[in-house]
SETORRO-12780 format. One line per 8 residues: for each residue x, y, z of C-alpha. Coordinates in Angstrom, 2 decimals, always signed. Layout:
REM SETORRO-12780
X/Y/Z ~ ...
END
This chain:
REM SETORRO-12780
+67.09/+116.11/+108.19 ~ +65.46/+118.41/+105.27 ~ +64.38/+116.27/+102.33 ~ +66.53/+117.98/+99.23 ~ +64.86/+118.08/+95.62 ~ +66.15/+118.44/+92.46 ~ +65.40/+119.61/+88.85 ~ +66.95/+117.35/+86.45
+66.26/+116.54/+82.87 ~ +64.80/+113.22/+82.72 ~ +66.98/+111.33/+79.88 ~ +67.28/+107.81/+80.24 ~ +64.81/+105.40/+79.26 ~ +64.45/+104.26/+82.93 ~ +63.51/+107.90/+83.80 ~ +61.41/+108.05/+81.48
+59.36/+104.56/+82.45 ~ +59.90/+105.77/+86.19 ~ +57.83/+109.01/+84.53 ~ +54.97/+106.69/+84.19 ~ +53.45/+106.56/+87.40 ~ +53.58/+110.29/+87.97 ~ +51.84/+110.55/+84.43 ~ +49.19/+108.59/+85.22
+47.67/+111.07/+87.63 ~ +47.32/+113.38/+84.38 ~ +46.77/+110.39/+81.94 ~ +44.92/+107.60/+83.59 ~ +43.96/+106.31/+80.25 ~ +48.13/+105.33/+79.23 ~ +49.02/+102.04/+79.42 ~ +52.68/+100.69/+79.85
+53.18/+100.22/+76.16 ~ +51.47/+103.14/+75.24 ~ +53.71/+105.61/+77.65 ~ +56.91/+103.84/+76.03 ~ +56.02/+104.21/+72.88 ~ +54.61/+107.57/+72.76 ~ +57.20/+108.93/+75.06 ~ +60.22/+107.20/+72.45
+58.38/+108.84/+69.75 ~ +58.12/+112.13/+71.20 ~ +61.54/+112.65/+72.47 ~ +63.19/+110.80/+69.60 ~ +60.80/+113.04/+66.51 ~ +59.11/+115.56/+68.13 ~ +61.34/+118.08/+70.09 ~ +59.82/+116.95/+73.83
+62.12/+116.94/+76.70 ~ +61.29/+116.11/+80.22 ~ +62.09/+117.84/+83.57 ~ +61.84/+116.19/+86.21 ~ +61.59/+116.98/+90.30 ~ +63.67/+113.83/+91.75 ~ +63.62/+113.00/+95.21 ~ +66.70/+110.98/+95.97
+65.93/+108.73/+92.26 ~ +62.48/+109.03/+92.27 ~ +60.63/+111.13/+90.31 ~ +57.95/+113.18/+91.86 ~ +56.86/+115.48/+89.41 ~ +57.16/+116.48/+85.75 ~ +56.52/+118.85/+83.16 ~ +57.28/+117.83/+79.63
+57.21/+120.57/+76.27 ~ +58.10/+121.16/+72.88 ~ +60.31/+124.18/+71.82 ~ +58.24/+125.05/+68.73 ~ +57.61/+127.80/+65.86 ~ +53.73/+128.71/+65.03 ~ +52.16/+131.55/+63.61 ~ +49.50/+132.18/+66.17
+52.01/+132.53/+68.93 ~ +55.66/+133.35/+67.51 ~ +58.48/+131.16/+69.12 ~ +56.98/+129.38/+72.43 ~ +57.55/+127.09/+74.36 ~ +54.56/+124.38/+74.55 ~ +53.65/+122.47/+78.07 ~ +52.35/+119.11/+77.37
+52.56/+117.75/+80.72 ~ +52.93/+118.99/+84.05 ~ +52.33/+116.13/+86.66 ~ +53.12/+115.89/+90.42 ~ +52.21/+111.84/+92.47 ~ +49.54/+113.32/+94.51 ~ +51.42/+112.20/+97.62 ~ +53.61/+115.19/+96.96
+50.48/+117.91/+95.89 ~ +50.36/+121.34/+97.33 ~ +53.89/+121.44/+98.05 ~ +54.75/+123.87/+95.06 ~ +57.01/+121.60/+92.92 ~ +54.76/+122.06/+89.79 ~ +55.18/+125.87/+90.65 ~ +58.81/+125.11/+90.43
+58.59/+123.23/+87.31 ~ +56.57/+126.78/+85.68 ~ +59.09/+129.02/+87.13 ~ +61.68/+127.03/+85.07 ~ +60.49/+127.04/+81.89 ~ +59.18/+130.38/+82.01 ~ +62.83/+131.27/+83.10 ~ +64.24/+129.15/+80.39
+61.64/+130.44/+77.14 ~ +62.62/+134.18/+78.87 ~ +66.58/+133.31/+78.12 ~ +65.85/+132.24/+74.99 ~ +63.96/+135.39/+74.02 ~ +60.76/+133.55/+73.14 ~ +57.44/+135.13/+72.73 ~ +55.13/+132.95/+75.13
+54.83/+129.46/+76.98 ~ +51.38/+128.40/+75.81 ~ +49.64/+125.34/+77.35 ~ +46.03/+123.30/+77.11 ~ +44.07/+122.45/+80.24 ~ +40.65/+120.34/+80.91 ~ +37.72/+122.92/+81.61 ~ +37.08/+121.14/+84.65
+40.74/+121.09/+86.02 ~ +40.46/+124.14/+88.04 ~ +42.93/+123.77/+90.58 ~ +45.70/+123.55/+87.28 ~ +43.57/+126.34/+86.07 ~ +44.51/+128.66/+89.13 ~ +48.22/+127.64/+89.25 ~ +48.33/+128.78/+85.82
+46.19/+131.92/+86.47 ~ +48.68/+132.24/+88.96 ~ +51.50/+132.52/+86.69 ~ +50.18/+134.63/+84.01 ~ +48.81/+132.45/+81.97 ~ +45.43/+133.87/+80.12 ~ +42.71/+132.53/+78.41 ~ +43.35/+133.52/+74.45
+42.03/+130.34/+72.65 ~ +39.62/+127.42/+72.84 ~ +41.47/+123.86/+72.11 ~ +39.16/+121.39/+69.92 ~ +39.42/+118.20/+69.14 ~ +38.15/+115.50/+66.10 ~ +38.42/+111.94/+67.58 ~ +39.33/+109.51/+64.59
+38.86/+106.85/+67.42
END
């Protein structure tokens, strides 16, 4: 029997904590408290919704973004997150997860998804590459701690 997978948008607060350990691949550095608040903050005040690739009712991958206006890039959508448990890797879901908000800023007539990557996260860097992404800016950052 063919395992079945699913795009869903991750609502509840237990989908959301069961986004954790998919997360952590991305964002070693969260803690439990600091996913659940961030995550509450985000969805609750800053426009971020979650997608989520569920295997029966666990979540396997993710890509979370903001539906935003700037004046760099127009009306975009912006990835935050794109995660996949590296049990599940290489198997194309966070292709999938690309394909569907591309498909989803393209029915909303936006001008451009626009996302950040680590210079060292190459194999992100050629899925992106992959699906049209291009270089256009460099992200910096001021630590305040």
């Amino acid at each position: 029997m063919e395992d079945t997978y699913e795009i869903k948008t991750i609502q509840s607060a237990l989908e959301m904590q069961q986004c954790l350990e998919v997360a952590l691949v991305l964002r070693p550095h969260l803690s439990k408290s600091k996913w659940s608040d961030r995550i509450t903050e985000m969805v609750a005040h800053e426009k971020y919704t979650l997608k989520g690739i569920f295997k029966k009712e666990q979540i396997i991958a993710f890509i979370g973004y903001r539906i935003m206006t700037t004046l760099h890039s127009g009306h975009i959508i912006y990835i935050d997150d794109l995660c996949t448990l590296e049990s599940y890797r290489g198997r194309g879901f966070a292709s999938q997860l690309l394909t569907h908000v591309r498909e989803l800023a393209s029915s909303q007539h936006m001008d451009a998804v626009v996302l950040d990557t680590g210079f060292d996260n190459h194999t992100a860097q050629k899925l992106y590459f992959n699906h049209g992404f291009a270089l256009s800016a460099v992200h910096l950052h001021a630590y305040l701690r």
